[in-house]
BAFI-3210 file (N, C-alpha, C; in Angstrom, 3 decimals, decimal comma, padded with zeros to 6 digits):
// residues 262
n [1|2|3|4|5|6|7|8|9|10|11|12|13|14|15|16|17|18|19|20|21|22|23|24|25|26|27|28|29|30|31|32|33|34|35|36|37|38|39|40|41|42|43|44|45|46|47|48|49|50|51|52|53|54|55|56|57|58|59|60|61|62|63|64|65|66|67|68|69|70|71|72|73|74|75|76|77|78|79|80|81|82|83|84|85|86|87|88|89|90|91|92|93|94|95|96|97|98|99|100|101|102|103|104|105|106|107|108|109|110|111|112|113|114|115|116|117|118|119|120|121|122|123|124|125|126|127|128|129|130|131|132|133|134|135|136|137|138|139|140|141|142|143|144|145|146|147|148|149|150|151|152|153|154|155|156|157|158|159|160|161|162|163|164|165|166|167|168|169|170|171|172|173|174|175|176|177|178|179|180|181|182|183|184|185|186|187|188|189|190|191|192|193|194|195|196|197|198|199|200|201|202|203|204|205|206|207|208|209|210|211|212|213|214|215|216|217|218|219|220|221|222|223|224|225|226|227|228|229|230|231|232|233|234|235|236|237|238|239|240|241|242|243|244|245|246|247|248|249|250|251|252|253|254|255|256|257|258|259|260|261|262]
n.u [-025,848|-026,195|-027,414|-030,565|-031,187|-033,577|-035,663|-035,805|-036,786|-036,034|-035,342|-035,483|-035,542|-037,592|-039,582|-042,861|-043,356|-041,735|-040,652|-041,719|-042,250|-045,284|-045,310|-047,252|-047,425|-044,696|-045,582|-048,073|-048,986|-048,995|-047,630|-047,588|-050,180|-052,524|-055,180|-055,171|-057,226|-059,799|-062,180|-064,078|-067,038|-069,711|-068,987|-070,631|-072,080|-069,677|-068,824|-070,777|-070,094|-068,018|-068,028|-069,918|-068,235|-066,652|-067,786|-068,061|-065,642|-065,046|-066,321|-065,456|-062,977|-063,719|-064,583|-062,168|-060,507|-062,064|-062,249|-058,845|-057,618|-055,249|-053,724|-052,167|-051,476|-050,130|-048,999|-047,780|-046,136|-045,909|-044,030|-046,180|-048,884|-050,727|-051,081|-051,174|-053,467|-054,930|-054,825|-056,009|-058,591|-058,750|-058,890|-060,266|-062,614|-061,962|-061,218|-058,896|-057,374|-057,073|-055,278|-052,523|-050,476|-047,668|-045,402|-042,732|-039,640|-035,806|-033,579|-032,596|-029,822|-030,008|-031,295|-029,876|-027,762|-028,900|-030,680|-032,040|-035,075|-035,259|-036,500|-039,140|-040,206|-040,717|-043,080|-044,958|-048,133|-049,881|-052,520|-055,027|-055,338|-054,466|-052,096|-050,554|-048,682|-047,009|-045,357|-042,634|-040,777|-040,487|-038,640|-036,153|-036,120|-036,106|-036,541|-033,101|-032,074|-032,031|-031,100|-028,710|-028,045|-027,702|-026,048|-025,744|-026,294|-027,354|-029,965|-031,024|-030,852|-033,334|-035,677|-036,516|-035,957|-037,942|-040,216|-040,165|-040,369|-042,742|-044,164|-043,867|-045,445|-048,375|-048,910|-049,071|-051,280|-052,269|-053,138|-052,453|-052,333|-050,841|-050,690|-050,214|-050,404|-050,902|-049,965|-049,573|-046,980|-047,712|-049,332|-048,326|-046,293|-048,067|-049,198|-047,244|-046,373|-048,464|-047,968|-046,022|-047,103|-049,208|-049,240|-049,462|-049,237|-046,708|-044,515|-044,111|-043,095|-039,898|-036,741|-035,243|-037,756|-037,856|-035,597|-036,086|-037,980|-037,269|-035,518|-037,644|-037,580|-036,016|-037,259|-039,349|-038,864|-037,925|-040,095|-041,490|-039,943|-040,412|-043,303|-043,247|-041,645|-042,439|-045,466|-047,752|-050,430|-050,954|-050,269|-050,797|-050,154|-052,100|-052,820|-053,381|-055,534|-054,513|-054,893|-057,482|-058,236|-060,639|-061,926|-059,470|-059,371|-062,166|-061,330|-059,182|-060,469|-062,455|-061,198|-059,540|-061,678|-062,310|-060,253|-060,210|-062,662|-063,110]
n.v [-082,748|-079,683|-079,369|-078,723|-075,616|-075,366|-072,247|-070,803|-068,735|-065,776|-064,407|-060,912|-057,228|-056,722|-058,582|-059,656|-060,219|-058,766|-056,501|-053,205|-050,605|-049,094|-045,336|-042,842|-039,388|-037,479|-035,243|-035,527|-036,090|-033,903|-032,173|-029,630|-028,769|-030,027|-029,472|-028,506|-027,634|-028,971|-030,729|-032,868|-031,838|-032,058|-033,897|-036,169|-037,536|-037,727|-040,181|-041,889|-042,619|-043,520|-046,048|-047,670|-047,944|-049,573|-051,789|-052,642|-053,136|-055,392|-057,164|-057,483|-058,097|-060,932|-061,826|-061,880|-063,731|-065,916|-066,292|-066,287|-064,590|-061,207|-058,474|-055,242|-052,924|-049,678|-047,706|-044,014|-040,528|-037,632|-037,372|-037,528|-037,164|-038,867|-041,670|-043,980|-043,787|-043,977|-046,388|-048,157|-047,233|-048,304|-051,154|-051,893|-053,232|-055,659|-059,131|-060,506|-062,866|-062,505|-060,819|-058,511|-056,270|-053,978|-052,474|-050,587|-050,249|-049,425|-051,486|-054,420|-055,902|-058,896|-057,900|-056,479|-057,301|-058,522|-057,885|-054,951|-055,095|-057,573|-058,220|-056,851|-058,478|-060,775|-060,447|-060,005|-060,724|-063,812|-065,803|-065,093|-063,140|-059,811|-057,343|-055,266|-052,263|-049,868|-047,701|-048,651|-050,235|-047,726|-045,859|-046,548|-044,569|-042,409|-041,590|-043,089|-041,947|-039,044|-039,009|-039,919|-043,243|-044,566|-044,925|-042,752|-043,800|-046,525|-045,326|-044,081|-046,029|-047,016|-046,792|-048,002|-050,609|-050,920|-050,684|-052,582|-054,688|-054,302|-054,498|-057,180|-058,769|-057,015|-058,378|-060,808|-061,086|-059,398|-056,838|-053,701|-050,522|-047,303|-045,463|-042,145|-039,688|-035,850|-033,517|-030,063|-027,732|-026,374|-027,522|-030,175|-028,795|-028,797|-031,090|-032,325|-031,267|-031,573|-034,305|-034,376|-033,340|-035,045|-038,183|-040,889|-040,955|-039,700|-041,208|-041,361|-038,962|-037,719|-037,467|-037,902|-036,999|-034,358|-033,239|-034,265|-032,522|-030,304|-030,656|-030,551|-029,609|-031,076|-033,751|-032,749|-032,335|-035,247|-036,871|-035,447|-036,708|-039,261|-039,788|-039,134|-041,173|-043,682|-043,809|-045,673|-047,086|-049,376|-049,686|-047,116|-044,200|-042,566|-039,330|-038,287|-035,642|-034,607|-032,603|-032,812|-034,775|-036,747|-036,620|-037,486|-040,354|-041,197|-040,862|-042,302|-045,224|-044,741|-045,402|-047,683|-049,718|-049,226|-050,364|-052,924|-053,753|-055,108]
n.w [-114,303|-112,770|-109,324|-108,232|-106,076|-103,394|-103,543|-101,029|-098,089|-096,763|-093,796|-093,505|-092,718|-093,258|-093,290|-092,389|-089,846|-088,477|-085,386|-085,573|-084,157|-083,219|-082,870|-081,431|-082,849|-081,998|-079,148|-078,938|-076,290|-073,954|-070,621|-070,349|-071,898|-070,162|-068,461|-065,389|-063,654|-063,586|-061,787|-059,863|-059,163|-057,722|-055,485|-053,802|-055,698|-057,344|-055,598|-055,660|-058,323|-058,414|-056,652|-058,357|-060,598|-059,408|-059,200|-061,852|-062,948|-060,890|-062,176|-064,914|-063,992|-063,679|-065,768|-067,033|-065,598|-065,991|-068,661|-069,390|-069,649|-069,347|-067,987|-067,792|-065,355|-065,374|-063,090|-063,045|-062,587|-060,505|-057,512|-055,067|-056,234|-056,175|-056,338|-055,178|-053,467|-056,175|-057,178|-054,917|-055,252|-057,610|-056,923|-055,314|-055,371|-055,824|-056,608|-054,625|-055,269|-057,762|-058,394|-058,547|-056,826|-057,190|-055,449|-056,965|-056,074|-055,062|-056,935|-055,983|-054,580|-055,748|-058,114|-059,206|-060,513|-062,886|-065,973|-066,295|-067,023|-066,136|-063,568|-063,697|-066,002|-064,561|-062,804|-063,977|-065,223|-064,597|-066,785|-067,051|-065,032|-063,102|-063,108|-061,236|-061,732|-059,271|-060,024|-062,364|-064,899|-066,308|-064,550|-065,509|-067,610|-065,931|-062,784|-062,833|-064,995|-064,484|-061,682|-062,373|-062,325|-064,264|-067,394|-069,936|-072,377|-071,293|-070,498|-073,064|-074,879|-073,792|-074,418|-076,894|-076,176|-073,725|-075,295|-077,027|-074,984|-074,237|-076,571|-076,550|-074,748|-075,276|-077,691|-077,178|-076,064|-073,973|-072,118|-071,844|-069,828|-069,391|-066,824|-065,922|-063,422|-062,835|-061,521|-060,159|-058,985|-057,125|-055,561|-055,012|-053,246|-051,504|-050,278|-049,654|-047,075|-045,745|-045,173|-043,847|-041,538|-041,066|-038,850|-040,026|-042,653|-042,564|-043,049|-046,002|-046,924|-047,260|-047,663|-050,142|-051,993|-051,351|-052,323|-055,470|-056,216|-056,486|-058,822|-060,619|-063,421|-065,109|-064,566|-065,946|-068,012|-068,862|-068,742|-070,737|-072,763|-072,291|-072,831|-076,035|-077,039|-076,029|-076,295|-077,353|-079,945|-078,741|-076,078|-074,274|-073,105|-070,337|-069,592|-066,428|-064,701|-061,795|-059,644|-058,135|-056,127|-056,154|-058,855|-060,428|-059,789|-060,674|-063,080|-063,593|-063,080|-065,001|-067,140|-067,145|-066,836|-069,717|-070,749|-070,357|-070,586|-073,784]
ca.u [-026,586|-025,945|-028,229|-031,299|-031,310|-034,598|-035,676|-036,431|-037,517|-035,145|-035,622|-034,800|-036,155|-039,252|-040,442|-044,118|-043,485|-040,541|-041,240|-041,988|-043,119|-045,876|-045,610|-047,881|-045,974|-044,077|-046,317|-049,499|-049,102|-047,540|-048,357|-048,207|-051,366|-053,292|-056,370|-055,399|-058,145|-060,569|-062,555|-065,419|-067,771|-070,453|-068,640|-071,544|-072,561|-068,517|-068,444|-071,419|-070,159|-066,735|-068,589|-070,417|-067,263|-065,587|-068,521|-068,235|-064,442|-064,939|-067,135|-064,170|-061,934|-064,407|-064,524|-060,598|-060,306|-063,153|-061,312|-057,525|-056,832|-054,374|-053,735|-051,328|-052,119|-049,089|-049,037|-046,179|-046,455|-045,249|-044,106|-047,418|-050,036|-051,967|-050,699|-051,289|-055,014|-055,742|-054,846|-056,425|-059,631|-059,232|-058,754|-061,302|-064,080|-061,423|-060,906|-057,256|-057,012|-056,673|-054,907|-051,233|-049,636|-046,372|-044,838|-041,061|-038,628|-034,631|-033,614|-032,379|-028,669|-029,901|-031,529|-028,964|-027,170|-029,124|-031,115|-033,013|-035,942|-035,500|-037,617|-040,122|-040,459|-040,814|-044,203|-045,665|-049,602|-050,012|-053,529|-056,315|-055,224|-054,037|-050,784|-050,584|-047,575|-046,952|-043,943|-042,170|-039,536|-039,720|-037,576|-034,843|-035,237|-036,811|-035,124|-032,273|-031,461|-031,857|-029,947|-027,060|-027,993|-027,934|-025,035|-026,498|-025,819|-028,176|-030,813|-030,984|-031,491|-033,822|-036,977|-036,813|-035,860|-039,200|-041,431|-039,857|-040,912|-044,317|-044,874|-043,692|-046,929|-049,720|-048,789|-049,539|-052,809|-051,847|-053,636|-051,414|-052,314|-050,182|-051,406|-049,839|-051,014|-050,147|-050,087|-048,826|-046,045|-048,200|-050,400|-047,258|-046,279|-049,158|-049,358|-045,723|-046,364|-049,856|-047,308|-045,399|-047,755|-050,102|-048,691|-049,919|-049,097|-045,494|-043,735|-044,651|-042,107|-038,328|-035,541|-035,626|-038,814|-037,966|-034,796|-036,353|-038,917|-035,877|-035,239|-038,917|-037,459|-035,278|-038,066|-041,254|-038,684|-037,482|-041,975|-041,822|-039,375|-040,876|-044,203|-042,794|-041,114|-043,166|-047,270|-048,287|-051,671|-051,172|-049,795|-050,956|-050,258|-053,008|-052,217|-054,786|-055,006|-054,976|-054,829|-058,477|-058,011|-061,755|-061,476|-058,560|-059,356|-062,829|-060,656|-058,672|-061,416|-063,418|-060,374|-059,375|-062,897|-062,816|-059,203|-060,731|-063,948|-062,927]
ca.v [-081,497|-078,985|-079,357|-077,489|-075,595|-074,671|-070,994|-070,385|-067,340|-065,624|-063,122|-059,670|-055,903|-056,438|-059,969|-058,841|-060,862|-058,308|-055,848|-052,063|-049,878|-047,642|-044,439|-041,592|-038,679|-036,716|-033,604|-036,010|-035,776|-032,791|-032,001|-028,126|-028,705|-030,702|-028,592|-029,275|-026,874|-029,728|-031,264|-033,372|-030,763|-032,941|-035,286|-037,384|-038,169|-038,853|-041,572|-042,818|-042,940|-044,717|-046,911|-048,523|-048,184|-050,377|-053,113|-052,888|-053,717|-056,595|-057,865|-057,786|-059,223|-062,437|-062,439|-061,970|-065,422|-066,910|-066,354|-066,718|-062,968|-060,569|-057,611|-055,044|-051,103|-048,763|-046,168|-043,403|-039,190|-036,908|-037,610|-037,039|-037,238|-039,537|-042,793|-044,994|-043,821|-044,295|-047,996|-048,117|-047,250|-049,353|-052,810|-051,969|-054,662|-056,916|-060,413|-060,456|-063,829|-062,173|-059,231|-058,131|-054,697|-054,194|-051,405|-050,632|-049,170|-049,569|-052,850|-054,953|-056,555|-059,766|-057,669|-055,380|-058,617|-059,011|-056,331|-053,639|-055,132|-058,861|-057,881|-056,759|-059,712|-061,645|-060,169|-059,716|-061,554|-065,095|-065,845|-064,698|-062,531|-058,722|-057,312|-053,871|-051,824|-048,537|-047,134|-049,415|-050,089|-046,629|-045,559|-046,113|-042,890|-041,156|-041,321|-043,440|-041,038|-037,857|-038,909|-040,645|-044,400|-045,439|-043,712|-042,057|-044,751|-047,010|-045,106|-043,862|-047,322|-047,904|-046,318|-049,277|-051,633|-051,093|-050,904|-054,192|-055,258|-054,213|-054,920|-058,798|-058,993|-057,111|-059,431|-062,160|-060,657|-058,487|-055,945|-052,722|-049,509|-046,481|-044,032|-040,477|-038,608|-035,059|-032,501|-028,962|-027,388|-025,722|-028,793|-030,879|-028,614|-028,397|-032,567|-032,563|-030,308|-032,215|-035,397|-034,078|-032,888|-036,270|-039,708|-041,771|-040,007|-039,005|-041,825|-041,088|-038,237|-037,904|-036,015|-037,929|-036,063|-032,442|-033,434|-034,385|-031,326|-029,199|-031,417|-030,368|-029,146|-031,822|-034,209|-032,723|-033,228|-036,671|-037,043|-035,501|-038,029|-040,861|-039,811|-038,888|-042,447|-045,345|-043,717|-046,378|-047,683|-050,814|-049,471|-045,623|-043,603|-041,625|-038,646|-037,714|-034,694|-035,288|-031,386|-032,982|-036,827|-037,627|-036,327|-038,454|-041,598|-041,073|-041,029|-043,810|-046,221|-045,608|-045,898|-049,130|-050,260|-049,254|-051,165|-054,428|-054,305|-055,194]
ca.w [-114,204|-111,344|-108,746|-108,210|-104,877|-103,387|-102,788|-099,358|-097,740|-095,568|-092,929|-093,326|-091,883|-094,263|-092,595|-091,622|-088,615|-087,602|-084,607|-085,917|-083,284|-083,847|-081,639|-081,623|-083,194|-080,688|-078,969|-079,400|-075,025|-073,545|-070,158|-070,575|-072,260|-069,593|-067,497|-063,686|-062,861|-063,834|-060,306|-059,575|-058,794|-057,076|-054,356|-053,659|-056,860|-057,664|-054,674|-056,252|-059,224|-058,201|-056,279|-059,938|-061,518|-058,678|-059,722|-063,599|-062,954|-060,481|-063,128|-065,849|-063,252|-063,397|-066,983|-067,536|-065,134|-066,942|-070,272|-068,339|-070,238|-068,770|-067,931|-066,716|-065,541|-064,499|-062,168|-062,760|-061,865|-059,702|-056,341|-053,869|-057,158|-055,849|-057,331|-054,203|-053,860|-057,328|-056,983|-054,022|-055,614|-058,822|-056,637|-053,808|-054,936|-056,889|-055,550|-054,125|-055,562|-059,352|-058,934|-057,849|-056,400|-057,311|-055,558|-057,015|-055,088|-055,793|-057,583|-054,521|-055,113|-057,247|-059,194|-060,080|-061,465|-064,393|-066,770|-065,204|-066,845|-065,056|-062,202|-064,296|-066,346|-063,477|-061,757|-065,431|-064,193|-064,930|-067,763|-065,603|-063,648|-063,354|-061,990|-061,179|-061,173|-058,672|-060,259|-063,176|-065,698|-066,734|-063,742|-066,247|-068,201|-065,279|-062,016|-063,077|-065,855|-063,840|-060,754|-063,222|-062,096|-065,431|-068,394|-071,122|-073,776|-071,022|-070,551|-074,194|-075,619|-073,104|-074,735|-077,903|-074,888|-072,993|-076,376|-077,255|-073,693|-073,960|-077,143|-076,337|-074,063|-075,706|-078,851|-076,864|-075,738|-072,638|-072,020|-071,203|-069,841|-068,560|-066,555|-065,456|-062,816|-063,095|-060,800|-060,309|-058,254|-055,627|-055,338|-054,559|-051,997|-050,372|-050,044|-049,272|-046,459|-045,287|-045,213|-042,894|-040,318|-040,343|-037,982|-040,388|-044,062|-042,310|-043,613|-047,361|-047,632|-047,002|-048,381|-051,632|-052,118|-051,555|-053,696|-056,723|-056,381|-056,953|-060,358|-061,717|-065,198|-065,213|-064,840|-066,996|-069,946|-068,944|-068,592|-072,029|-074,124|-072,143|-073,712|-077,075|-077,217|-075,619|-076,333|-078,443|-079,749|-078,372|-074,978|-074,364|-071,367|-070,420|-068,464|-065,493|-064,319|-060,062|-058,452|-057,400|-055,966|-056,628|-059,926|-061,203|-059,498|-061,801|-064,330|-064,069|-062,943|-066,482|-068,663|-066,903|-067,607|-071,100|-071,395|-070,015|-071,866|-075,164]
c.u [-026,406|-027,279|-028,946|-031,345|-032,817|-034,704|-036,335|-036,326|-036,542|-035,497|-034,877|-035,593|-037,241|-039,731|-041,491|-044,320|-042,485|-041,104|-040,712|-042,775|-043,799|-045,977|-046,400|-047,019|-045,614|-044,918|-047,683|-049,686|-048,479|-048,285|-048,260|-050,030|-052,748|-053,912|-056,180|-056,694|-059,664|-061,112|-064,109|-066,168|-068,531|-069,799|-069,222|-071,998|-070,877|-068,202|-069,193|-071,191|-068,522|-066,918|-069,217|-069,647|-066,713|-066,356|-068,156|-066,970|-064,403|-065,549|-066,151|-063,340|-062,521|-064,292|-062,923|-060,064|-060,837|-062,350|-059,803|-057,205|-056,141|-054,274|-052,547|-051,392|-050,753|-049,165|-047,667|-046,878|-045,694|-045,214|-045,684|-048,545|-050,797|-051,862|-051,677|-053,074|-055,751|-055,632|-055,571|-057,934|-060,021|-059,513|-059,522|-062,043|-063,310|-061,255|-059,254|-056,223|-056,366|-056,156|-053,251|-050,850|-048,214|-045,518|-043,105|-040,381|-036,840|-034,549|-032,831|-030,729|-028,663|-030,686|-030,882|-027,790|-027,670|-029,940|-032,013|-034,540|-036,703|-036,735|-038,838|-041,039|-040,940|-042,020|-044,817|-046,967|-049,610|-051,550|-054,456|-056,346|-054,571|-053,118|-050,752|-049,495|-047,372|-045,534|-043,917|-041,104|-039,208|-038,778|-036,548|-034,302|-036,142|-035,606|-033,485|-031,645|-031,626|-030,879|-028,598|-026,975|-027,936|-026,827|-026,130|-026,475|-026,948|-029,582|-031,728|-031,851|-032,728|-035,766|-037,110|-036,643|-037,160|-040,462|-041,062|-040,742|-042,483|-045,075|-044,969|-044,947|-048,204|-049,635|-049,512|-050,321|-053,201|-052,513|-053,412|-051,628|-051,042|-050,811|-050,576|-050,513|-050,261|-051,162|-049,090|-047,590|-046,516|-049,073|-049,865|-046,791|-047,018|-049,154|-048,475|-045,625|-047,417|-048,978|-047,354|-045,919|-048,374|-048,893|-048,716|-049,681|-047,084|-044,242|-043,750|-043,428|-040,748|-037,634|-035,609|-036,809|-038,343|-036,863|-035,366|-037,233|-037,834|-035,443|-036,519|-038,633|-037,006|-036,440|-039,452|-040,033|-038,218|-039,353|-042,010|-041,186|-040,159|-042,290|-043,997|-042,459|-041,551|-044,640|-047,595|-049,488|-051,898|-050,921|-049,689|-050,624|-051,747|-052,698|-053,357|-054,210|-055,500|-054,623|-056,268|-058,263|-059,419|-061,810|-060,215|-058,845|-060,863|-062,466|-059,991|-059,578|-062,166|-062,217|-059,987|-060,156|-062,778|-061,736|-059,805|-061,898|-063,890|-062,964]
c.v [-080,917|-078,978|-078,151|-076,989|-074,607|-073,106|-070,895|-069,358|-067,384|-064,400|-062,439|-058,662|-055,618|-057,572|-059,123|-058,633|-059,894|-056,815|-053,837|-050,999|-048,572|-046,838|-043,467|-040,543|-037,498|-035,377|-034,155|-036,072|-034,565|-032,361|-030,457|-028,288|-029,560|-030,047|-029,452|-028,505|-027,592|-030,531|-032,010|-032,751|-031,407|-034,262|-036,157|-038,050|-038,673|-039,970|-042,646|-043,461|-044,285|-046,463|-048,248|-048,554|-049,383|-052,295|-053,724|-053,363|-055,517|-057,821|-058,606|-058,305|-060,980|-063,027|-062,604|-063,045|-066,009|-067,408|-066,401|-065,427|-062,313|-059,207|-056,479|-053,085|-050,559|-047,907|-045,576|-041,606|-038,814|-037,528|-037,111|-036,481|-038,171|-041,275|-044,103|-045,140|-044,215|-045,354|-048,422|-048,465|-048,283|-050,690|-052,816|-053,334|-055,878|-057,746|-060,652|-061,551|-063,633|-061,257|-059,527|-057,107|-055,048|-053,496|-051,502|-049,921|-049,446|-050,748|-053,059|-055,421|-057,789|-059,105|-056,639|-056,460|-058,936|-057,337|-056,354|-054,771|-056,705|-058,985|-057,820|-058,262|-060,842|-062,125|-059,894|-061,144|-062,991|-065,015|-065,853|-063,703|-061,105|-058,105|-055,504|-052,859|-050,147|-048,372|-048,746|-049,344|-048,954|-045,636|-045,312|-045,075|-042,183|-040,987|-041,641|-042,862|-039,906|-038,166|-039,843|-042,130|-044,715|-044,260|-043,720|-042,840|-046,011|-046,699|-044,264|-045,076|-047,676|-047,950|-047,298|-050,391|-051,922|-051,474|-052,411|-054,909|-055,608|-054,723|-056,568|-058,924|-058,485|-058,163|-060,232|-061,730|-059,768|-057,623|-054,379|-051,123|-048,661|-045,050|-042,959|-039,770|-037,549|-033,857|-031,137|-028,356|-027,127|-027,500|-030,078|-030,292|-028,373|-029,878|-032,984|-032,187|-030,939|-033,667|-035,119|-033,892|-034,624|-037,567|-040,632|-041,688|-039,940|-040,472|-041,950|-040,004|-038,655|-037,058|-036,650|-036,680|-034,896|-032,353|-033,059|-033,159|-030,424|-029,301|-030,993|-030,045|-030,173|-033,649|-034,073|-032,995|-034,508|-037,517|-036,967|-036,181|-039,194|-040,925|-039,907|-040,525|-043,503|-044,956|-044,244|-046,608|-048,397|-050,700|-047,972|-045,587|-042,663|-040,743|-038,226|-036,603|-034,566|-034,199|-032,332|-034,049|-037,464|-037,455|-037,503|-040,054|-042,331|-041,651|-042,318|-045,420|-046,528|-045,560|-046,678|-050,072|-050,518|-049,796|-052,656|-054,473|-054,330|-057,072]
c.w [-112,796|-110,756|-108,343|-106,565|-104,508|-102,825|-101,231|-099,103|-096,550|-095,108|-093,284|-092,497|-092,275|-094,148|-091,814|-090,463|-087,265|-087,097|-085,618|-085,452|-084,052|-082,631|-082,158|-082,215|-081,883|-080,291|-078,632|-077,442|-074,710|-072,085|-069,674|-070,932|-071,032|-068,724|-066,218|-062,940|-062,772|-062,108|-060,567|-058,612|-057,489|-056,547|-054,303|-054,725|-057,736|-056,905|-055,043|-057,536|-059,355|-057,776|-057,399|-060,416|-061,064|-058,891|-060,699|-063,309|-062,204|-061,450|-064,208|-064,894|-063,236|-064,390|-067,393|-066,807|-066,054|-068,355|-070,362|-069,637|-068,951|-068,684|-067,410|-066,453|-064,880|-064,591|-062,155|-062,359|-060,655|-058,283|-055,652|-054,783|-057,021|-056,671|-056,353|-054,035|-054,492|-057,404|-056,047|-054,414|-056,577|-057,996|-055,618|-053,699|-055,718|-055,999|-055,489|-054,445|-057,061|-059,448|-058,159|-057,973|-056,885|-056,989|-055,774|-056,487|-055,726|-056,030|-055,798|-055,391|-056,187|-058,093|-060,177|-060,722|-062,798|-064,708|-066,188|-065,488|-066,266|-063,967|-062,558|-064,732|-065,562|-062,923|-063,084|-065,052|-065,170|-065,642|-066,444|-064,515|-064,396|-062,702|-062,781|-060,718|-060,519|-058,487|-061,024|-063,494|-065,769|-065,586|-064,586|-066,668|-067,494|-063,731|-061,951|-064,262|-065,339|-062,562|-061,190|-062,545|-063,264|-066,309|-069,006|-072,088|-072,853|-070,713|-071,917|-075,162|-075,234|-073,535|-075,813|-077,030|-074,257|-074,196|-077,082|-075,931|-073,497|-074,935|-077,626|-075,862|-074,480|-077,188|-078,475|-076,073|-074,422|-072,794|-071,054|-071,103|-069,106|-067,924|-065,719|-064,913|-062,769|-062,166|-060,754|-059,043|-056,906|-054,843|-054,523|-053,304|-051,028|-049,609|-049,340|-047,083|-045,388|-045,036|-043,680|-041,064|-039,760|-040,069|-039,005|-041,915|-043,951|-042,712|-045,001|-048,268|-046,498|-047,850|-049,822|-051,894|-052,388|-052,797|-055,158|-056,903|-057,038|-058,302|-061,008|-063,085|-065,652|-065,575|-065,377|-068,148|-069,809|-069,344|-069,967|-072,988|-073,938|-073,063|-075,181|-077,911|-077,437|-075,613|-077,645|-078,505|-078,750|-076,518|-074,470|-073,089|-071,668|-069,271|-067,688|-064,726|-062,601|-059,408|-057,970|-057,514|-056,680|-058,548|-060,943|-060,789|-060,427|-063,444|-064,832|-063,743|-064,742|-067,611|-068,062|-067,295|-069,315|-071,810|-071,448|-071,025|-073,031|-075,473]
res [x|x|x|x|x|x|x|x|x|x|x|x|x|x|x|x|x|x|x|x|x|x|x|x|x|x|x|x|x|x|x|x|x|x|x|x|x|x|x|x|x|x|x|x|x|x|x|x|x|x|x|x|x|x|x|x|x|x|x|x|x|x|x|x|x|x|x|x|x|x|x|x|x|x|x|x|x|x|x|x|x|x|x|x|x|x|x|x|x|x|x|x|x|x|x|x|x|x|x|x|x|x|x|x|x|x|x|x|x|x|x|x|x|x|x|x|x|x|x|x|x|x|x|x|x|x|x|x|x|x|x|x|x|x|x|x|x|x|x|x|x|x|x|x|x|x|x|x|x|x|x|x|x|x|x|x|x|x|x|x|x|x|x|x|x|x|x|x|x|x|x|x|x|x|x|x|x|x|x|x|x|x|x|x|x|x|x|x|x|x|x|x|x|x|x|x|x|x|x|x|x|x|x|x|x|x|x|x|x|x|x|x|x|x|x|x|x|x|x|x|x|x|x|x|x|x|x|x|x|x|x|x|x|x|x|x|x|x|x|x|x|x|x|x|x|x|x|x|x|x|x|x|x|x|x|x|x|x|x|x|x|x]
***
């Protein structure tokens, strides 16, 4: 009698287990639509209110040790939107022992040896702790696809590349925000301009800078695929709107909160 062979279950593109990004549908961000004219009217009562925010977080930084959860928040936006500040503010009362900055700048030589997102992978926060990135991966299809560091066939792919990336770590319980500060043309040159003058600010700009200002069309639609692409449930950007600093740093304090407290 011919032998019986057992059925076994074989993977295909309909294994439950197999990755199927969900994105928002394209338009669901746009930052035409975003009110920069928005401000925290009352100063004193926003310092006070940053101030309790900067608690309620240190608090979730105790419990996300306690429970060795993770976390990871990235900062992207316009040159001189206030990125540095707004980190600034989130990690004021955090203990320095659970947290990590990450500012990115160009890959260095070993890291242009392996894939872009090596580096990344790397500084991704150990269980307990929170790692905080100023500027990220998405460089790829932002400056490295506007100033032609990357072909078009690499920075193309690179938007299922990163949602693979990201959605490797909130799987495994990560906890992944993105946040966008967004500011306007005049607003930029006014900051740009305020660089320049202060001792202490005056290393902040450089000719990159005025450069890429010149690219603004070039980069609100590279802003708008990246949204279009990678604004997932599981991993949203949220765009803040930072013509007013106290105002956005508001902002991103209680949606950091309201990522952690879950």
């Amino acid at each position: 009698m011919p032998r019986k062979t057992k059925n076994r279950r074989r993977f295909s593109d309909k294994t439950p287990l197999s990755y199927d990004f969900e994105v928002f549908k394209p338009g669901t961000l746009d930052l035409d639509d975003v009110d920069l004219s928005v401000t925290a009217a009352d100063r004193k009562a926003a310092d006070a209110e940053i101030l309790e925010l900067q608690e309620r977080l240190f608090e979730l930084q105790v419990r996300y040790w306690l429970e060795k959860r993770r976390a990871v928040f990235v900062f992207e936006g316009w040159d001189a939107a206030g990125k540095g500040g707004a980190i600034k503010r989130l990690t004021a009362l955090m203990d320095p022992r659970g947290y990590k900055v990450w500012p990115i700048a160009a890959p260095g030589e070993e890291e242009r040896a392996h894939h872009y997102l090596w580096r990344f992978a790397t500084r991704m926060p150990p269980r307990g702790t929170i790692a905080i990135f100023d500027r990220s991966w998405y460089g790829r299809v932002l400056v490295e696809r506007i100033e032609g560091f990357a072909r078009p066939d690499e920075w193309q792919r690179a938007y299922d590349e990163i949602n693979a990336f990201e959605r490797m770590h909130t799987d495994d319980g990560c906890a992944l925000v993105k946040f966008f500060l967004h500011i306007d043309q005049d607003e930029q040159l006014d900051r740009f301009k305020q660089r320049e003058k202060d001792p202490i600010k005056n290393f902040k700009i450089g000719d990159d800078d005025w450069r890429n200002r010149k690219r603004w069309k070039d980069y609100h639609r590279a802003y708008q695929d990246m949204f279009d692409r990678t604004h997932r449930p599981d991993a949203p950007w949220v765009v803040v709107a930072s013509n007013d600093k106290r105002h956005a740093r508001l902002a991103v304090l209680r949606r950091a909160i309201e990522a952690l407290d879950t």
